[in-house]
FITOR-323372 format. One record per residue (C-alpha): x, y, z. Coordinates in nm, 4 decimals. Example, Ala and Ser with C-alpha at 12.3 -4.5 7.8 and 13.67 -1.06 7.14 Angstrom:
% residues 2
<pt X="1.2300" Y="-0.4500" Z="0.7800"/>
<pt X="1.3670" Y="-0.1060" Z="0.7140"/>
***
This chain:
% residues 340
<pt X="8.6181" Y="16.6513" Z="22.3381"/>
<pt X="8.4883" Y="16.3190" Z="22.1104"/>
<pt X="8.5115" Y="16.4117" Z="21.8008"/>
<pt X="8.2300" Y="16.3052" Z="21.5265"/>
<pt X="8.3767" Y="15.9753" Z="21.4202"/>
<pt X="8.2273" Y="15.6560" Z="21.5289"/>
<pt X="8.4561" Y="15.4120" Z="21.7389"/>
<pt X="8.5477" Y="15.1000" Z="21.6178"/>
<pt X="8.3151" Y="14.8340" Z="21.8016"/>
<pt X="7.9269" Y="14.7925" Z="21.9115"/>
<pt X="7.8596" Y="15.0537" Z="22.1955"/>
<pt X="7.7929" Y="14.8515" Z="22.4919"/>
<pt X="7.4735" Y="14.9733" Z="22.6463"/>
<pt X="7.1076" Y="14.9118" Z="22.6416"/>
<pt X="6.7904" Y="15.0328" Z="22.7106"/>
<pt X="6.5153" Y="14.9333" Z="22.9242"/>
<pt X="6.1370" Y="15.0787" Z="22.8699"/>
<pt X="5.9409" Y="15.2566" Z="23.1256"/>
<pt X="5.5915" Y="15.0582" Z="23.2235"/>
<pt X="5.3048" Y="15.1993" Z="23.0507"/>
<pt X="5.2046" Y="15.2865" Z="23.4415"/>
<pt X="5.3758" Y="15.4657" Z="23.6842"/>
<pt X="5.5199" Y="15.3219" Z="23.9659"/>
<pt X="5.2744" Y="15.2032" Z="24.2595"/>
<pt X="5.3554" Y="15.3886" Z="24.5470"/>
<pt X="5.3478" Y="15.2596" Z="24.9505"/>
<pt X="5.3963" Y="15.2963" Z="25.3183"/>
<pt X="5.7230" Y="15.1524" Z="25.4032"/>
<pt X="5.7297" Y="14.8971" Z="25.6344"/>
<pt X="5.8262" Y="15.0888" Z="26.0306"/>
<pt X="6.1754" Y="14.9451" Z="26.2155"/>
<pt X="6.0036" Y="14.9093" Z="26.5394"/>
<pt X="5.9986" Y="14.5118" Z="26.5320"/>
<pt X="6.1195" Y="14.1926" Z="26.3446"/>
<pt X="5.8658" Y="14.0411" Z="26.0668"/>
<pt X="5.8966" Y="13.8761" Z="25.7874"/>
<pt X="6.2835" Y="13.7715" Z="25.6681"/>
<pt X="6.5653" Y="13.9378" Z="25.8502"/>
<pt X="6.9323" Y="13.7797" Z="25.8059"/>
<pt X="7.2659" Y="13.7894" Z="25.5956"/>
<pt X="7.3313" Y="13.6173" Z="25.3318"/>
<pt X="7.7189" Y="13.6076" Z="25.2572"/>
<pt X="7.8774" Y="13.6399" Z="24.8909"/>
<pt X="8.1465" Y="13.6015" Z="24.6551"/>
<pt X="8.2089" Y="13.8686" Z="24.3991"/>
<pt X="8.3909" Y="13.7004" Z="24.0979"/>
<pt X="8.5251" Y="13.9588" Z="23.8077"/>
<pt X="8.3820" Y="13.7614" Z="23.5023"/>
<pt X="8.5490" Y="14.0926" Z="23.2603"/>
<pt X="8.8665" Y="14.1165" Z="23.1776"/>
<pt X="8.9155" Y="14.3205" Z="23.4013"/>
<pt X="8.7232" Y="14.5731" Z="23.7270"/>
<pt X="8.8380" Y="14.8495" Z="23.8169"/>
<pt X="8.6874" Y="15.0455" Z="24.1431"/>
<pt X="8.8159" Y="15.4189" Z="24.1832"/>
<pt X="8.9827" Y="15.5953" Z="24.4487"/>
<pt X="8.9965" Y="15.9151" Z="24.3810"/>
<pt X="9.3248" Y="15.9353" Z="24.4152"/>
<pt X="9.6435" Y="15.9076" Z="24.2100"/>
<pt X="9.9579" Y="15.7054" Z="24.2192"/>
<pt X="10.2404" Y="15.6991" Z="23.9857"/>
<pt X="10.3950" Y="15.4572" Z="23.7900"/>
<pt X="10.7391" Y="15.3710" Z="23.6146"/>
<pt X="10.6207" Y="15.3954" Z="23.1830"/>
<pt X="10.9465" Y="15.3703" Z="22.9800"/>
<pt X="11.1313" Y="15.5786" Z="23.2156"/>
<pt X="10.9069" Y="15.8331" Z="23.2869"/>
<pt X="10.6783" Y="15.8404" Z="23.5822"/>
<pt X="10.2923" Y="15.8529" Z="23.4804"/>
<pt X="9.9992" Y="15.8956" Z="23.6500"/>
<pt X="9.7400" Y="15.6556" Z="23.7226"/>
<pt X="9.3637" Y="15.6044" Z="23.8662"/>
<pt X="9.4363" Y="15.4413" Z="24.1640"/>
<pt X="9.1881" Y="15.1297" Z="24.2805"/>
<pt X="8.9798" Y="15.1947" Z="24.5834"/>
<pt X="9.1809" Y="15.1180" Z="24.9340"/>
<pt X="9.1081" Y="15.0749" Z="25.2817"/>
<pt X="9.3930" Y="15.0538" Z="25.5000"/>
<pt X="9.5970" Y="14.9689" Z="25.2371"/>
<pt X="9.4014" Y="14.6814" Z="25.1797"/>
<pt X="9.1916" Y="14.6744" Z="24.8162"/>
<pt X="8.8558" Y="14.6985" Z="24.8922"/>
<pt X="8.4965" Y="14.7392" Z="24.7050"/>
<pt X="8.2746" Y="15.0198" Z="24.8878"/>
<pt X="7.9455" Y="14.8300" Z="24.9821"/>
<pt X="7.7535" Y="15.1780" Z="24.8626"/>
<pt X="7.9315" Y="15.0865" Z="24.5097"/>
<pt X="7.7712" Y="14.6940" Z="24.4847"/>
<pt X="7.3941" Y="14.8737" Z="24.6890"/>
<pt X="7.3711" Y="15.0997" Z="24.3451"/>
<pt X="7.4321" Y="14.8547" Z="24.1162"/>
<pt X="7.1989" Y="14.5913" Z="24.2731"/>
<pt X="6.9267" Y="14.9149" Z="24.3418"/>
<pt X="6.9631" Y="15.0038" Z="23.9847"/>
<pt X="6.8690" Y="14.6787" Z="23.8696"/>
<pt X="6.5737" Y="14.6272" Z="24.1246"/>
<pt X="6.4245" Y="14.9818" Z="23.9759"/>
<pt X="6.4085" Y="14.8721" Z="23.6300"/>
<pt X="6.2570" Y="14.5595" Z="23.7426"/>
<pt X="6.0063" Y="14.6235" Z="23.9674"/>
<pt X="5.8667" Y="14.9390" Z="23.7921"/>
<pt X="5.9914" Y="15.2049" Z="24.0367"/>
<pt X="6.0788" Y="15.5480" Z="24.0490"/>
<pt X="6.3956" Y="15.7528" Z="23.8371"/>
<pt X="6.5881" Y="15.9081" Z="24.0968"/>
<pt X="6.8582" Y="16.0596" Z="23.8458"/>
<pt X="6.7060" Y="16.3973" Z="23.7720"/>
<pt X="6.9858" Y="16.5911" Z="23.6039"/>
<pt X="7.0433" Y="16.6245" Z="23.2576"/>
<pt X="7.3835" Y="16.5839" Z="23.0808"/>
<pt X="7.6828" Y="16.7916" Z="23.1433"/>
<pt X="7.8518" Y="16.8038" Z="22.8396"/>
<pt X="7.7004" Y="16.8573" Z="22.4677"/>
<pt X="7.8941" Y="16.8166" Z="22.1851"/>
<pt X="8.1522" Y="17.1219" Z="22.1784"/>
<pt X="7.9962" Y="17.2775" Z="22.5230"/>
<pt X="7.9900" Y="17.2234" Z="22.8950"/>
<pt X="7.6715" Y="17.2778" Z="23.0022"/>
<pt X="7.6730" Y="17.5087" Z="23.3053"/>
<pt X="7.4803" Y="17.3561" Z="23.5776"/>
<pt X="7.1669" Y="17.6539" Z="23.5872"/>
<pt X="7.1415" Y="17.5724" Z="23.2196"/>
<pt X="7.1045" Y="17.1972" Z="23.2742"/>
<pt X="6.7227" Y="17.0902" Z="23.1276"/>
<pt X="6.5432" Y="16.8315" Z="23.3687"/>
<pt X="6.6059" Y="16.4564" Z="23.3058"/>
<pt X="6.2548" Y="16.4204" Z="23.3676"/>
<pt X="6.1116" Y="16.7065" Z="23.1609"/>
<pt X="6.3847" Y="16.5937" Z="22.8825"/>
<pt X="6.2632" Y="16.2110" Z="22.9048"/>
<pt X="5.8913" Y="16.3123" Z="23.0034"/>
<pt X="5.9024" Y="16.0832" Z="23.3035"/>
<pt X="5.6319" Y="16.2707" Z="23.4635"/>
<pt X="5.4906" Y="16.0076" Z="23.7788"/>
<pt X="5.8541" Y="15.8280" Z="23.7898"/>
<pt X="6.0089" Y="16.1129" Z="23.8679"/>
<pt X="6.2152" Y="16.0362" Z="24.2358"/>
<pt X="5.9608" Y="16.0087" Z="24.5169"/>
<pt X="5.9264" Y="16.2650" Z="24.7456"/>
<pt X="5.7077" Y="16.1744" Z="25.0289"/>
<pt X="5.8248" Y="15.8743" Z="25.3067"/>
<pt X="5.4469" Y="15.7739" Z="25.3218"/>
<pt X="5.4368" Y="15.7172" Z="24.9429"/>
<pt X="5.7663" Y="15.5171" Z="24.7897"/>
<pt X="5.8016" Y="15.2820" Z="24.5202"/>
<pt X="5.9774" Y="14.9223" Z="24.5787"/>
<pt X="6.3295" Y="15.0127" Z="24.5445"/>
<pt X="6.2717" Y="15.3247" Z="24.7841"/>
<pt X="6.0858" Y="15.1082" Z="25.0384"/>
<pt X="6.3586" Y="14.8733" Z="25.0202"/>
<pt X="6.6531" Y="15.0501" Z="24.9667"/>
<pt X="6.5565" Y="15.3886" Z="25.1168"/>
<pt X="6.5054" Y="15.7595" Z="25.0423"/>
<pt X="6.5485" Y="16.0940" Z="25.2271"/>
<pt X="6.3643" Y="16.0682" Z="25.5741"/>
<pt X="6.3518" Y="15.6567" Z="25.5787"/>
<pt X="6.6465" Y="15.4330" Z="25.6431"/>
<pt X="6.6043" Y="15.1383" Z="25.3826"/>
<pt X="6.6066" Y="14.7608" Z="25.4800"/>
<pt X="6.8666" Y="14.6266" Z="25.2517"/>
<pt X="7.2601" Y="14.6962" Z="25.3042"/>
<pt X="7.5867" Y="14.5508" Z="25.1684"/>
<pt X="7.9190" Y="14.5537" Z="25.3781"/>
<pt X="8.2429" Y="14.6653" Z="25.1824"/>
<pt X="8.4184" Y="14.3646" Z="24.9538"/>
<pt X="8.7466" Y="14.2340" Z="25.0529"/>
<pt X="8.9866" Y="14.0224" Z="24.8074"/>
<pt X="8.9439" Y="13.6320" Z="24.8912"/>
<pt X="9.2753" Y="13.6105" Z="24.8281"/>
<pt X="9.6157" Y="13.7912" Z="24.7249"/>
<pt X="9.5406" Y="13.9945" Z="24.4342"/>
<pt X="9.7827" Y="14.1253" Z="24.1997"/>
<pt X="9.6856" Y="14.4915" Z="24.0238"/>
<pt X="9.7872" Y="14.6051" Z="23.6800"/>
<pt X="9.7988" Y="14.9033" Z="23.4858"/>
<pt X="9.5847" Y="14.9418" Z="23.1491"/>
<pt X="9.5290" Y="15.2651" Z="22.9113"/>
<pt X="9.1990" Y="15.3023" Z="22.7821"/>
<pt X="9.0463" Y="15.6475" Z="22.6049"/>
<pt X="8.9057" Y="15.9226" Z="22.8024"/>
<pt X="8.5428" Y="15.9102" Z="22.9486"/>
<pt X="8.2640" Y="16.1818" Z="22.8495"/>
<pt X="7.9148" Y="16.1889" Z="22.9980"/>
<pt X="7.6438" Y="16.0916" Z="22.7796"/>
<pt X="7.4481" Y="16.3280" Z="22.5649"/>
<pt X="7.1277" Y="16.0956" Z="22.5300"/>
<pt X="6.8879" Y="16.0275" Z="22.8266"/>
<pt X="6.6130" Y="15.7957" Z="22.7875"/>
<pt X="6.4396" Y="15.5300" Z="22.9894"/>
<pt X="6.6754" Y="15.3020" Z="23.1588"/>
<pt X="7.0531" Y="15.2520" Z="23.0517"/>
<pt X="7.2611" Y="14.9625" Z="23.1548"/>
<pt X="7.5895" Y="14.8348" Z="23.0075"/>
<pt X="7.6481" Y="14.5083" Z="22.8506"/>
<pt X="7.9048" Y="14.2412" Z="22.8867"/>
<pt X="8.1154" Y="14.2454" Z="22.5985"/>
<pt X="8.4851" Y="14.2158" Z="22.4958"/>
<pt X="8.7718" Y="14.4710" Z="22.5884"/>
<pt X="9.0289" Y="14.5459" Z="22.3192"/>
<pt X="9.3367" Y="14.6300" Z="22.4786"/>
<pt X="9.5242" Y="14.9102" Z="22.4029"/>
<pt X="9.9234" Y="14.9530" Z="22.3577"/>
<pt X="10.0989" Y="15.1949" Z="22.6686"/>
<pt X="10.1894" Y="15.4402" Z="22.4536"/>
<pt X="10.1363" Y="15.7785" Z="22.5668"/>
<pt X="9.8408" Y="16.0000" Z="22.3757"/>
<pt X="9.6386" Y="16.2665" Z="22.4246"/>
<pt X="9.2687" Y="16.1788" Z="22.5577"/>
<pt X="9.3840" Y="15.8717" Z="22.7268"/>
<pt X="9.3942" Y="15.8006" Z="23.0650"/>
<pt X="9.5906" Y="15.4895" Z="23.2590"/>
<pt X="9.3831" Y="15.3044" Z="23.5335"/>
<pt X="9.5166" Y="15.0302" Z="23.8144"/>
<pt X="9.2881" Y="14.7271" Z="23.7562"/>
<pt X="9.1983" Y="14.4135" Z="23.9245"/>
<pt X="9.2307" Y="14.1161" Z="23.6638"/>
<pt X="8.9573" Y="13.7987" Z="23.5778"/>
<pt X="8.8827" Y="13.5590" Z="23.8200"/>
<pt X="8.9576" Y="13.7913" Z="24.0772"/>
<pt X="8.7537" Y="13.7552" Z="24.4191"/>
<pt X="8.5962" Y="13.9575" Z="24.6701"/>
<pt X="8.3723" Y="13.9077" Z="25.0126"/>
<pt X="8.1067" Y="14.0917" Z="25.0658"/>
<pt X="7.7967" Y="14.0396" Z="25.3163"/>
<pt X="7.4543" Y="14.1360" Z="25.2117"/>
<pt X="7.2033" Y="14.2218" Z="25.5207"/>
<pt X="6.8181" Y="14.2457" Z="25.4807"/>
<pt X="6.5976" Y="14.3352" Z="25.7533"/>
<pt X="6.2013" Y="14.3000" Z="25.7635"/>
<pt X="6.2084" Y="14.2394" Z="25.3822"/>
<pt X="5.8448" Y="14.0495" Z="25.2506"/>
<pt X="5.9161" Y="13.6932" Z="25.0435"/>
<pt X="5.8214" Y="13.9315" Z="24.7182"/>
<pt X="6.1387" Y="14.1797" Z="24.8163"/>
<pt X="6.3539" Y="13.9016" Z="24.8163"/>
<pt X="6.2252" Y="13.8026" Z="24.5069"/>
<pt X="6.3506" Y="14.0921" Z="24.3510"/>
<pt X="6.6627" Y="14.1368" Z="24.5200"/>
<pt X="6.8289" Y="13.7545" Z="24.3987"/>
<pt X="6.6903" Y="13.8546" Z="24.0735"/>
<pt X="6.8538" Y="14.1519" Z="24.0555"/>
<pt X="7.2135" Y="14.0422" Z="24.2487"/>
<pt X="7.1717" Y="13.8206" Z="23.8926"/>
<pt X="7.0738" Y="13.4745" Z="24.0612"/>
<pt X="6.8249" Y="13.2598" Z="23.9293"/>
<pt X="6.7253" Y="12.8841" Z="23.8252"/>
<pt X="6.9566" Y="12.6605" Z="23.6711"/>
<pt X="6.7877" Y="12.6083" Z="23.2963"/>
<pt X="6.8656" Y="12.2410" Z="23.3153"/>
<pt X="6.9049" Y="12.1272" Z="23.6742"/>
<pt X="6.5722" Y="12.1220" Z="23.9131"/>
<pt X="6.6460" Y="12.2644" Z="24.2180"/>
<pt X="6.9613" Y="12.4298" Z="24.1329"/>
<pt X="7.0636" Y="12.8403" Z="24.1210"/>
<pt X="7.2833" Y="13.0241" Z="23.8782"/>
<pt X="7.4463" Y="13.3278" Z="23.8034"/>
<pt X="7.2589" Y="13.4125" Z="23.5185"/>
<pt X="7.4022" Y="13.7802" Z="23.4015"/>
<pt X="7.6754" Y="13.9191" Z="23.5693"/>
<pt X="7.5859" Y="14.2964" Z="23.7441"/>
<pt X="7.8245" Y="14.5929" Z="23.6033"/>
<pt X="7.9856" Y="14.8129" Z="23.9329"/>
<pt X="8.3200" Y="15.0588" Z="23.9240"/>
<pt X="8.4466" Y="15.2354" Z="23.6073"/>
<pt X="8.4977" Y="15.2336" Z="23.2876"/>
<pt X="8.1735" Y="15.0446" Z="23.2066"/>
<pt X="8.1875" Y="15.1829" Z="22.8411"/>
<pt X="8.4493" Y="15.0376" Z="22.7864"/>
<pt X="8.3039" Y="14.7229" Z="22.9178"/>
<pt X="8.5161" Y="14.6849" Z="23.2131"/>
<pt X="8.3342" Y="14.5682" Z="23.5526"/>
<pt X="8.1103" Y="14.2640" Z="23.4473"/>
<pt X="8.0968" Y="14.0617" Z="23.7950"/>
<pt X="7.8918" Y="13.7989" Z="23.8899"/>
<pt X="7.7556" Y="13.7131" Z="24.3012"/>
<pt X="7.7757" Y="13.3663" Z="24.4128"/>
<pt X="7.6086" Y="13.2934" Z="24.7449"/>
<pt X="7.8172" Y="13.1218" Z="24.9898"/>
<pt X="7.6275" Y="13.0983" Z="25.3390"/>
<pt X="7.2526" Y="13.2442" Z="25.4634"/>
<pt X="7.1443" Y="13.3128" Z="25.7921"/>
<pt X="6.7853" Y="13.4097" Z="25.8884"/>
<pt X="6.6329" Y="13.5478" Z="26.2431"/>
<pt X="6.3518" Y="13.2828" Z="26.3622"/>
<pt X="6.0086" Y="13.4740" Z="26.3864"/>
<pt X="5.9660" Y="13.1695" Z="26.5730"/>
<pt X="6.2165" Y="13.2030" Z="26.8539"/>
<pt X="6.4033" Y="13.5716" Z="26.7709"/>
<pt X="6.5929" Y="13.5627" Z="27.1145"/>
<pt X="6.7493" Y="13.2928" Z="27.0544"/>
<pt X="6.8066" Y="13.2861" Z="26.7301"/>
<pt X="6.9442" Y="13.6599" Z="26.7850"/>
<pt X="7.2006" Y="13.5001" Z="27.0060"/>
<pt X="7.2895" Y="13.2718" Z="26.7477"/>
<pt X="7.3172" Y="13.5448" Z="26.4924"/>
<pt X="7.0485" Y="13.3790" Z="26.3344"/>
<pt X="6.9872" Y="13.0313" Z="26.1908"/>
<pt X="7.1606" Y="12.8715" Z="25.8520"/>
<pt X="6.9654" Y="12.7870" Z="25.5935"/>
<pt X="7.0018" Y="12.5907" Z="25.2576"/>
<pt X="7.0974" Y="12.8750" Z="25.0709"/>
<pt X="6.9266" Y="12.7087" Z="24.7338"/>
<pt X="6.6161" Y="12.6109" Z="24.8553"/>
<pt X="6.5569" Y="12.9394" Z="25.0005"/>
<pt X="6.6540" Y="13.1359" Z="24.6692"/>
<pt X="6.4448" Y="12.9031" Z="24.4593"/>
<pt X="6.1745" Y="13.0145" Z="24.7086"/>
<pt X="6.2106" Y="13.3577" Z="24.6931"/>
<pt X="6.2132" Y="13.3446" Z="24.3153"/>
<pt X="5.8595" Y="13.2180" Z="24.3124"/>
<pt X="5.7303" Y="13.5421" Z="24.4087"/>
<pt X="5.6786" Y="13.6996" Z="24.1298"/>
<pt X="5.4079" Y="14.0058" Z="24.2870"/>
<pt X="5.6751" Y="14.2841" Z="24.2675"/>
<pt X="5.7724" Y="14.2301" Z="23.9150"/>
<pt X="5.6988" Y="14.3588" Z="23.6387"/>
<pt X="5.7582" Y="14.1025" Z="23.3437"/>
<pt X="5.7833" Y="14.3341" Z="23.0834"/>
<pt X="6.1038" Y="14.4762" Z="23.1604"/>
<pt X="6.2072" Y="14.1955" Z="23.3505"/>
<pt X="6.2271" Y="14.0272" Z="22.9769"/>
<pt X="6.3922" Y="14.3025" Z="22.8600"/>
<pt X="6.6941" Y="14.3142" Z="23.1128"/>
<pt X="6.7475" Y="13.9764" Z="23.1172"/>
<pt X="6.7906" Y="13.9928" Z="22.7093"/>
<pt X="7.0485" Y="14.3158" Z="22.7154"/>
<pt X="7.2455" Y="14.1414" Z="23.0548"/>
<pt X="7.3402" Y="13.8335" Z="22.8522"/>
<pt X="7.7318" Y="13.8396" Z="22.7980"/>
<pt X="7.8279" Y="13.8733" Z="22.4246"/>
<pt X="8.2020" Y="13.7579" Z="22.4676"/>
<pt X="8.2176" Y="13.7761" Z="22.1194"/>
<pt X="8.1450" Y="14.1280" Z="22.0157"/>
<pt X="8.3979" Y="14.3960" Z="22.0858"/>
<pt X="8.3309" Y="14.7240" Z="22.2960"/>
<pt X="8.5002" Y="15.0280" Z="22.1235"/>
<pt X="8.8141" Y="15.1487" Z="22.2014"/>
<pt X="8.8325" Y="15.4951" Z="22.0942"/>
<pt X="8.6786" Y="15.8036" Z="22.2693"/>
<pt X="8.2914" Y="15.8036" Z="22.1891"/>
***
């Protein structure tokens, strides 16, 4: 278990505040026709961390010294490296929740305290612990938040889905040893982790360390987001949150202003990517069969982001503000090392 001694290095999280309202609550818009924007917009993910790692599950072995060792193995389909698209849909959700005022789905309190597992019957509620009270996870499919309406809930398929990511080109795993992982003991509001700077460790074997097969920087991955009857103040959110937004400088320009955090090891501040659009199609309200036959029509992929942005309805400022100051990168401050 951690022991009581502080790692060296600036834990990497932060927090972002609950509104002083509960979330505002909605019929979801019905599947039974096309309105509003329906398309794809494809991306590239580039690892902007040293390095990403995306579990398996699964173990492999590896040749250390002479000795086999175990590792975490990266996630694979058909022997092919891949990103699950459920993986880059929670990160993006996450971010849209926090932004947008919406509901805390996570309901379960820790499972470790320090010197204890806490059985699961004994486990207090996250919402009773952080006195969430109305953002507690919605429960009804006539009353959702944003992120539900968008991104679904029990009894309603949601309107935004990713495909899984596939390397853009031949990528080259490694191994790396970093300390063992323990839940955390503190719940409140909403955590995210920060962009800062792994310290590598030496390969040596120790106890309360654990080896994990790793994508490196500059690594790159395609992925395909698809949104379906999503309203101009949706999309608003959803560029926000897949970190896109004006160029500071240059007028009709788009950025990657904060990378997004997905995978493991995010303590340790592994997993910092950021999502460049590549290529946009929309259906045509106008003309929907054929532009269904088409597989929609392209679109200038800026002008239509800078667009979106303006809508501004869904957001809530506040903590808007607030994520966009704990997202910025901090290259130069080190994440711990040691187990915490």
């Amino acid at each position: 278990m951690p022991s009581g001694k502080a790692p060296a290095g600036t834990k990497p999280f932060f927090w972002v505040p609950l509104s002083k309202q509960g979330p505002e609550r909605d019929s979801p818009l019905t599947h039974d026709r096309f309105r509003d924007w329906s398309g794809r917009l494809e991306l590239e993910i580039e690892v902007v961390s040293e390095y990403l790692y995306v579990g398996s599950g699964n173990f492999e072995l590896f040749n250390l010294r002479g000795r086999e060792q175990a590792y975490y193995a990266f996630a694979r389909r058909d022997g092919q490296l891949v990103i699950p698209g459920t993986s880059i849909k929670g990160a993006v959700r996450s971010v849209v929740e926090a932004i947008s005022n919406s509901c805390v789905r996570i309901v379960a309190g820790p499972t470790h305290e320090r010197g204890k597992i806490i059985k699961p019957d004994e486990r207090p509620l996250f919402e009773k612990r952080a006195k969430f009270g109305n953002w507690a996870g919605c429960k009804s499919t006539e009353e959702l938040c944003p992120a539900c309406r968008m991104f679904g809930a029990t009894g309603y398929r949601g309107r935004v889905h990713f495909s899984d990511a596939v390397p853009v080109d031949d990528v080259q795993t490694t191994t790396i040893k970093i300390a063992d992982l323990w839940p955390p003991r503190l719940f409140k509001e909403r955590k995210f982790y920060q962009t800062k700077s792994f310290q590598q460790r030496d390969m040596t074997l120790d106890e309360n360390y654990r080896f994990l097969e790793v994508v490196p920087q500059g690594t790159r991955f395609r992925i395909v987001l698809f949104f379906e009857n999503t309203t101009t103040a949706e999309m608003g959110l959803l560029v926000r949150a897949l970190g896109l937004d004006r160029h500071p400088q240059e007028e009709g320009k788009i950025i990657c202003a904060f990378p997004i955090k997905i995978g493991g090891a995010k303590p340790y501040c592994l997993g910092s990517v950021c999502l460049i659009p590549k290529y946009l199609l929309t259906l045509s309200k106008r003309n929907l069969f054929q532009s269904l036959l088409k597989g929609g029509e392209q679109q200038d992929i800026e002008a239509q982001v800078l667009e979106w942005l303006d809508d501004k309805s869904l957001l809530d400022q506040e903590a808007w503000a607030e994520f966009q100051k704990g997202a910025r990168p901090q290259r130069d401050i080190p994440c711990p090392k040691e187990v915490y």
